[in-house]
N, C-alpha and C positions, 0 to 999 in steps of 0.2 A: 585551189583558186586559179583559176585561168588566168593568164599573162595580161589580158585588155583590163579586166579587174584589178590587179595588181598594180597596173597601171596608175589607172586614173587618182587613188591616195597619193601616189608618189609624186604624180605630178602636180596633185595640189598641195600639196607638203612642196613641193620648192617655187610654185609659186607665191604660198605666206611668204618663205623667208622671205623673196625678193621684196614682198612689200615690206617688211619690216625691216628691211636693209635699207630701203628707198627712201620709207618714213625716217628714217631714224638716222642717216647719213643727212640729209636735205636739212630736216630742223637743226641739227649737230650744227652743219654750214651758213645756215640762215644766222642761227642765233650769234654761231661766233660771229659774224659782221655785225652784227647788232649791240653785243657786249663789246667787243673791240673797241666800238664807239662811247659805249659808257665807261670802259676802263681809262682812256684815254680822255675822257671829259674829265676825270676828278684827275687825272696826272697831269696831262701838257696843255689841254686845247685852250684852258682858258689863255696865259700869257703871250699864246703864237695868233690867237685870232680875234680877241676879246681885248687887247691891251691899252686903249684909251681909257674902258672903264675901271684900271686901278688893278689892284689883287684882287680884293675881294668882290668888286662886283664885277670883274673876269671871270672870277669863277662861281658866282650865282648866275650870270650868261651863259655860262658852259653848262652849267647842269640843268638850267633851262632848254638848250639847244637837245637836252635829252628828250624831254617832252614832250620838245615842237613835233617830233615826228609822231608822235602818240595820236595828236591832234587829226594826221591825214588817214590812220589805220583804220578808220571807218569810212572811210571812201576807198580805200582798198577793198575793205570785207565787201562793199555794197555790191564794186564793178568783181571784183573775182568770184563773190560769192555768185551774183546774178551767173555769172559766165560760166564756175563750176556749176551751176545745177543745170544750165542749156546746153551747153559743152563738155562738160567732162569734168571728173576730180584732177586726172593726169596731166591734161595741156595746162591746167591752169596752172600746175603744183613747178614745172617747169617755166613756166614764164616768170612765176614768183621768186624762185630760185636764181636765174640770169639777171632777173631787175635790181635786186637785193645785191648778188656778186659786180655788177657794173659799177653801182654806185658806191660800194665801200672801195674797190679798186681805184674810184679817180679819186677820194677823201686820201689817198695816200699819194697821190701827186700833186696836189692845191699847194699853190702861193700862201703863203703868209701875212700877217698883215703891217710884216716889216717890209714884205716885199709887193704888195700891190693895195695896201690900205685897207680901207672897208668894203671894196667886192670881196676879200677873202671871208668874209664873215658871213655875205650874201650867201657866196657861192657852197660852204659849208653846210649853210643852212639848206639852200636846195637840195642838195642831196641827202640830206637826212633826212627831208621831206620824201622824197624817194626809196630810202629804207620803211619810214614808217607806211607808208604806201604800199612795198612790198610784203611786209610784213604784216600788213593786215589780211593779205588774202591766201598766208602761207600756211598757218595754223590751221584752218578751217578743213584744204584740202590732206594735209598729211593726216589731219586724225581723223577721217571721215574716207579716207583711203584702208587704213589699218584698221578701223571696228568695223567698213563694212565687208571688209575679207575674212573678220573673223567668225570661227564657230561661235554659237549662244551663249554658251558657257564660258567664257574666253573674252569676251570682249574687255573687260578690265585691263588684261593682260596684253592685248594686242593694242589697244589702247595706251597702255603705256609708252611703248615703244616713242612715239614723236613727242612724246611728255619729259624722256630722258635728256632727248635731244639738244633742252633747254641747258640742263647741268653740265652735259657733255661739252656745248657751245661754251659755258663760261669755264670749262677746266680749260679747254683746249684755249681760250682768250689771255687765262689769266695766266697759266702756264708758259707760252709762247711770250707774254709783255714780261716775265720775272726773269726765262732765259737771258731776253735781251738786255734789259737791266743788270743782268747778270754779268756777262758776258761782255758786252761794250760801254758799261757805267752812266750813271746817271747822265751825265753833261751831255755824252753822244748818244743817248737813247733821246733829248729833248731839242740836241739839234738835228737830226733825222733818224734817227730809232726807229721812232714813234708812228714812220712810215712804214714800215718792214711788215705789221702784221697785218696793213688794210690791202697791200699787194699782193700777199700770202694771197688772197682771198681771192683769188683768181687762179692758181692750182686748186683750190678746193670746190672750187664752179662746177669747175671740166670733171671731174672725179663723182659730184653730184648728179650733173648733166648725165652721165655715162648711166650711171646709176637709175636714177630716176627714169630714165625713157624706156629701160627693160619692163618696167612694171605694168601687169596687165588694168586693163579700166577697173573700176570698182563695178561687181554682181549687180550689187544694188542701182548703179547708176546704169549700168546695160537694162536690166527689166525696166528700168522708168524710160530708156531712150523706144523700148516696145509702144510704152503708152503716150505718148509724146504731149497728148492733147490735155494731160493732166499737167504739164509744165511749162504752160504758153506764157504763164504770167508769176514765176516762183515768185519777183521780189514783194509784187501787187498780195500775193497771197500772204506770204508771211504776216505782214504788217495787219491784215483782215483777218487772220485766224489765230496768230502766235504772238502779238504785240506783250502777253505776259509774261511768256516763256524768253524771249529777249533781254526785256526789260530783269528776270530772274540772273540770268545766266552773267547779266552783266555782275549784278551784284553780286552772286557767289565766285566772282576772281578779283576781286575789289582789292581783298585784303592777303592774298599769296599774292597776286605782282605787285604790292606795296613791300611789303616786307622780301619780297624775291630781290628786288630792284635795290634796296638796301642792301642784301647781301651782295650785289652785283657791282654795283657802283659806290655804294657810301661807304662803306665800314674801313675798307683796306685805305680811301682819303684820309676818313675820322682818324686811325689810328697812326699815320704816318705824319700827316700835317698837324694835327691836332693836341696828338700825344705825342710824339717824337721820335715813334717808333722807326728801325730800320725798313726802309719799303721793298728790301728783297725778299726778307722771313716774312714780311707781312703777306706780302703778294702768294708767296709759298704756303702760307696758313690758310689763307682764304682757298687755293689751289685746292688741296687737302680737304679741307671742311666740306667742299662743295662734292667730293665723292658722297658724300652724307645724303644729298639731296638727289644723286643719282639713282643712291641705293634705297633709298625710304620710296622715293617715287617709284620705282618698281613695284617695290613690297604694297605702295596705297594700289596701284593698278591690279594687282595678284588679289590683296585682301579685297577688295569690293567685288571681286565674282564669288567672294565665299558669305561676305555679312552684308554685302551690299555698299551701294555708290554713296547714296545719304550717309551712312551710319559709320563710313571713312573718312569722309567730309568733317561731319562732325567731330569726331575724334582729334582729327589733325587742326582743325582750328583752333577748337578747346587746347590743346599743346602750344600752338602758337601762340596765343592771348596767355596762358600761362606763365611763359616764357619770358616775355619781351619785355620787361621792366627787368629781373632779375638779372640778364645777357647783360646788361649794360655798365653792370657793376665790377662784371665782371673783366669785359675791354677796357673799364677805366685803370683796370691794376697795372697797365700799359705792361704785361708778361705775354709773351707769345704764347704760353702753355693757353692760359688763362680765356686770351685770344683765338683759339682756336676751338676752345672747349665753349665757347659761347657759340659761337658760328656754327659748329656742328650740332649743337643743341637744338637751333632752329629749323635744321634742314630738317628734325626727324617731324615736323608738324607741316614745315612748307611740303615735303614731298606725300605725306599721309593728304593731303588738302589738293593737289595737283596729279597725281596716277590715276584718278578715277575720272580727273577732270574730261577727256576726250569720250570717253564709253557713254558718261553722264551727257552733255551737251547732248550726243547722237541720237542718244535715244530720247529725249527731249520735243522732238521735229521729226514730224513726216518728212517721206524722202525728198518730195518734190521742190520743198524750201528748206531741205537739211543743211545746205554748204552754206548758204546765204542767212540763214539765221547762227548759226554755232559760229560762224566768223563775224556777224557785227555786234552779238552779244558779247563774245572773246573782246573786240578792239576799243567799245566801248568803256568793257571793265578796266582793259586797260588805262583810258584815258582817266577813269575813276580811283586806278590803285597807282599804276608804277607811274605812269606820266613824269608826275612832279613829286613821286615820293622825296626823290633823294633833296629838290630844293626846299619840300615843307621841313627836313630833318633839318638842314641847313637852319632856314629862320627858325626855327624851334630853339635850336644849339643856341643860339646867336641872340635870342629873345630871353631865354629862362638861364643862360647859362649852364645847366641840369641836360647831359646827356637822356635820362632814364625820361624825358619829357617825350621824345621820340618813342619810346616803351610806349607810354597813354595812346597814343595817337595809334599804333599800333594795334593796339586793344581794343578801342573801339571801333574801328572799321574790321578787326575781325569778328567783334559783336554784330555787326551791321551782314557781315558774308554768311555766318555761323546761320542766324537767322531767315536769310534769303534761301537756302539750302535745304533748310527744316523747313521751307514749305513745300516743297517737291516734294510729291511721294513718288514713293522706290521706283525706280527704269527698270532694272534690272530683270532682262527675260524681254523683253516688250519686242513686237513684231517691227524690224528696221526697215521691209520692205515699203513697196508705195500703198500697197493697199493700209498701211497704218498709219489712222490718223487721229490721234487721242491726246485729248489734254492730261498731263499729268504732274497738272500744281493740285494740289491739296484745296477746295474752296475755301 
């Protein structure tokens, strides 16, 4: 084999990793500001920003304040997605990244509203407007960066990578708020602690930033920048050609960022506040569990290039819905063991339900409105699963007294995802370049 030869595998062998470095570093970053935020809604935010309405409606504020950002992540998807498919997967993946690091950074210098009243509540709320903002047009480009780098056979797998990111973001969240708690105890983690890890997030920008800017455009997106005339009007098109496949996509993530969002934010409250559990082993069980959903999400992203995107989906919901009444009896025995063996039960259904998810979405959408559709179907379902997960779990609690009520709820919107899913016939193989353009729901 001659050396030019030799060549060119190697050098596209290190240009994957980079993307999958890039992918997979960036959502790691994103997410952690984004769980940061939810960990800290069910620990401190309510009494520092929320404290006129009481305890309890402090903290149905605070875990509303999760949501509100849900609400702007489709006017993110609309303007990044519009932008990634005229622009580029790259620039956008980078701007998303800075927005998202800016704004958790000043959520860690904000007043209080001991100490400047209710602008502190405003100003909180802005910026989390500005996470959910970011974070609508962050997902779209990191997985549509990684499947369209990857070979045929492979996209599950390459796909995975910005899907771990999610678990990776809540180890690294929850881990870093348990140290602290660990280390400088309750009282000083709640009178500034609880700043330490939204600062953090500004070494992890510059480290992303670094990162992210190495990475070459996405194939896919360079051949479309050839044909230019076929992406004069991506967002016009979507909504004219794809309004099912949208409308789909939302629904099949309805019920993993519902039940995700639960593991993220509600459980390690439920069991500390609720039960009386120690909130450092908790913090540390949850830590732990969530490798679970690292590793299963890989394993969903690997298995759907072997049986396919559908037929992982399926698997992993049926798991979910299975699941999520019995978990609950199980964190009621207020045992850490017990506690932990619930939590990681669920990751093996959330992560078989979300590895395939990025591969899936891609091939879903022609190129020309692929950013702009797989990110407002993504920000959508969001608004539809995790938004308000954690506050419907709350009134649930609070209405039936019966934790295992949240189980139900559970269930049925994974019915509702299960089935949105089974109507997609199989992506997997399907042509990701611009020349394809195929419906591929099931009539």
């Amino acid at each position: 084999m001659s050396p030019s030869a030799a060549a060119i595998p190697a050098e596209t062998r290190r240009e994957e990793r980079k993307v999958l470095a890039g992918t997979l570093v960036g959502t790691t970053i994103e997410w952690y500001d984004f769980f940061i935020y939810a960990q800290a809604a069910g620990l401190v935010l309510g009494p520092l920003f929320f404290a006129p309405l009481g305890e309890t409606g402090a903290q149905l504020a605070s875990w509303a304040s999760i949501g509100i950002s849900f609400l702007f992540r489709p006017l993110g998807a609309i303007v990044a997605g519009h932008l990634g498919d005229k622009l580029g997967r790259k620039k956008m993946l980078v701007f998303t990244l800075i927005m998202m690091g800016l704004s958790t950074s000043l959520i860690g210098i904000l007043p209080t509203h001991s100490q400047i009243g209710a602008t502190a509540a405003i100003l909180l709320i802005f910026l989390r407007v500005l996470q959910g903002f970011s974070a609508g047009g962050e997902w779209g480009g990191a997985a549509l960066m990684s499947v369209e780098h990857a070979p045929d056979n492979r996209r599950g797998f390459f796909g995975a990578y910005p899907q771990i990111g999610v678990p990776c973001g809540m180890i690294l969240a929850t881990f870093t708020i348990w140290i602290l708690t660990t280390v400088i105890g309750n009282e000083a983690f709640l009178n500034w602690g609880w700043r330490v890890p939204f600062l953090f997030s500004i070494v992890l920008i510059i480290v992303g930033y670094m990162i992210r800017r190495s990475v070459e455009e996405s194939p896919v997106f360079a051949a479309l920048q050839e044909r230019k005339k076929e992406s004069s009007a991506p967002l016009g098109q979507l909504f004219k050609h794809n309004t099912r496949e949208v409308v789909l996509t939302a629904l099949i993530f309805i019920a993993n960022n519902a039940a995700g969002y639960l593991l993220i934010a509600f459980f390690a409250t439920y069991a500390s506040k609720t039960l009386g559990m120690e909130r450092g082993p908790v913090l540390l069980a949850t830590t732990l569990a969530s490798f679970g959903w690292l590793i299963f999400t890989m394993y969903g992203g690997v298995l759907s290039d072997k049986i396919g995107r559908v037929r992982t989906f399926q698997i992993g919901y049926a798991l979910v819905a299975i699941w999520s009444i019995p978990m609950w009896f199980l964190i009621d025995t207020a045992n850490i063991f017990w506690y932990f063996v619930a939590l990681f039960g669920l990751t093996v259904g959330l992560g078989l339900s979300y590895g395939p998810q990025s591969a899936l979405y891609a091939e879903m959408f022609p190129a020309r409105v692929r950013y702009s559709g797989v990110s407002i179907g993504y920000a959508l379902g969001a608004i539809l699963g995790g938004a308000f997960a954690p506050l419907i779990a709350a009134v649930l609690l609070s209405n039936t007294g019966h934790s295992w009520s949240i189980g139900i709820y559970v269930v049925v919107i994974s019915i509702i995802s299960l089935v949105a899913v089974s109507l997609v016939k199989e992506t997997r193989g399907v042509d990701l370049h611009v020349e394809h353009h195929a419906n591929h729901v099931e009539p």
